[in-house]
C-alpha positions as CSV (number, residue, x, y, z in Angstrom):
1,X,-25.5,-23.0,-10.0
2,X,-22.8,-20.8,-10.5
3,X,-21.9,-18.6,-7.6
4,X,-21.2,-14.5,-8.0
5,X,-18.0,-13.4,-5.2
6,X,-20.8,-11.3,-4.0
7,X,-23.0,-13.9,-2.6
8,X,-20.3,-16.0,-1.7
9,X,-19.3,-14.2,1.0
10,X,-23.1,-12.9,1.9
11,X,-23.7,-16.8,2.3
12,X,-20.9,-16.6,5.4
13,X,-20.9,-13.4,6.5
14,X,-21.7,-14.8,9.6
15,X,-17.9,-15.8,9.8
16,X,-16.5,-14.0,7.0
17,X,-15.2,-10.2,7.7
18,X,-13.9,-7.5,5.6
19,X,-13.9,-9.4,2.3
20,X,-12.3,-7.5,-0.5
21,X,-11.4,-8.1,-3.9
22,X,-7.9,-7.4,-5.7
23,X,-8.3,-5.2,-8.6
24,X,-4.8,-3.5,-9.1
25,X,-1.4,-3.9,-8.6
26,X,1.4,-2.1,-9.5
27,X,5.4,-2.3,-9.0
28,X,8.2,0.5,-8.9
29,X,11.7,1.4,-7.4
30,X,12.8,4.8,-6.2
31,X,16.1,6.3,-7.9
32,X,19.6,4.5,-6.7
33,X,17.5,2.3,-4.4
34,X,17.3,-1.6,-6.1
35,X,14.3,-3.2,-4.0
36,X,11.1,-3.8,-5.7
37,X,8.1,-1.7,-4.0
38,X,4.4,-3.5,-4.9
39,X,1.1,-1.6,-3.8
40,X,-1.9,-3.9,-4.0
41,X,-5.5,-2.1,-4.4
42,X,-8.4,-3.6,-3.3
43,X,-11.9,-2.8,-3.4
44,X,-14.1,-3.8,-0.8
45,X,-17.4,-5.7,-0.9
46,X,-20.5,-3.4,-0.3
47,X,-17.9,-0.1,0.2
48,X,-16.8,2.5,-3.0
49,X,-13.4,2.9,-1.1
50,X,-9.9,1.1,-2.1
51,X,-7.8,0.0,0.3
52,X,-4.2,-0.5,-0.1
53,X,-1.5,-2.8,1.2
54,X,2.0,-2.4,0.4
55,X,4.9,-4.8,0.1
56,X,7.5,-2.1,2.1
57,X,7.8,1.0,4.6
58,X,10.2,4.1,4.1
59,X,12.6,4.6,6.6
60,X,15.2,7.1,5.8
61,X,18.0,8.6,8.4
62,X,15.6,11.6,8.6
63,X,12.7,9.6,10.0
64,X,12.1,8.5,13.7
65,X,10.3,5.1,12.2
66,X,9.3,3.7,9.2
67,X,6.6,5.9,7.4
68,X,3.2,3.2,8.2
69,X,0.0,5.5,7.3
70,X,-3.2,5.4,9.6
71,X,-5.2,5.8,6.6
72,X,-4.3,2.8,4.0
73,X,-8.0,4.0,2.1
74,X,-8.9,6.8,-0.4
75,X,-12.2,7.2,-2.7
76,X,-11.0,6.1,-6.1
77,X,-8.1,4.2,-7.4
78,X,-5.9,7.1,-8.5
79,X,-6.1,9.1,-5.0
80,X,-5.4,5.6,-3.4
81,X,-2.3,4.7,-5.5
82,X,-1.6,8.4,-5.1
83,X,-1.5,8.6,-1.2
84,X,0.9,5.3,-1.4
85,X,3.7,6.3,-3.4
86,X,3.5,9.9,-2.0
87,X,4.2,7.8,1.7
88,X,7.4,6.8,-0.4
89,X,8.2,9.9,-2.7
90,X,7.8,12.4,0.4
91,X,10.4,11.2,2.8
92,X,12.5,10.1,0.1
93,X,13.0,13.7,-0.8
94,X,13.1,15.0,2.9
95,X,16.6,12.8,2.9
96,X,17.9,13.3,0.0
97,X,17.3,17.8,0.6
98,X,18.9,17.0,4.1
99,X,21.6,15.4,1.8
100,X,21.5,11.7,2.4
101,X,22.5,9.2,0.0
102,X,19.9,6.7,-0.6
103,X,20.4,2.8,0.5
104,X,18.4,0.3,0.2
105,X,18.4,0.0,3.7
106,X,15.7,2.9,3.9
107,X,12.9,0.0,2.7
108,X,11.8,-2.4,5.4
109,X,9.9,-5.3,4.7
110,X,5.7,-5.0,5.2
111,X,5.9,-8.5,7.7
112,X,1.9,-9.1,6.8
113,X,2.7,-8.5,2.7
């Protein structure tokens, strides 16, 4: 018998939490900075929402910390891909208006990537 994800993981749920499946990832830089940024999507089992993980955090000279969002969900794949880059693409801009030059110190690795 061939066995569907689905019911895989309804066979253990007894043990097995949160089980999501990958269905997107995508890959980018931001202008004059060379690191590789990937954002993973995931959807999760019995849930319409996709999750997100990314491989970095922003942290520019205009930030306290790195940027690390509370909310790493949205409805639909486009809103969730959307609210990650925007983490990125918002204090990028903040430093670069204040006039900072970017380095690609301002991306620190996600340790659990």
């Amino acid at each position: 018998m061939a066995w569907a994800p689905e019911e895989v993981f309804e066979e253990n749920k007894e043990v097995v939490e949160m089980p999501m499946e990958l269905i997107k990832e995508y890959q980018f830089t931001l202008k004059d900075i060379a690191t590789t940024i990937t954002i993973r999507l995931f959807k999760m089992f019995g849930s319409d929402e996709i999750h997100f993980t990314q491989s970095h955090y922003i942290k520019t000279p205009t930030q306290a910390g790195p940027y690390i969002t509370s909310r790493p969900f949205n409805d639909d794949i486009g809103s969730a891909l959307s609210q990650a880059v925007s983490g990125f693409t918002k204090h990028y801009n903040k430093a670069m208006a204040a006039g900072h030059i970017p380095k690609n110190d301002w991306l620190e690795p996600n340790e659990y990537f």
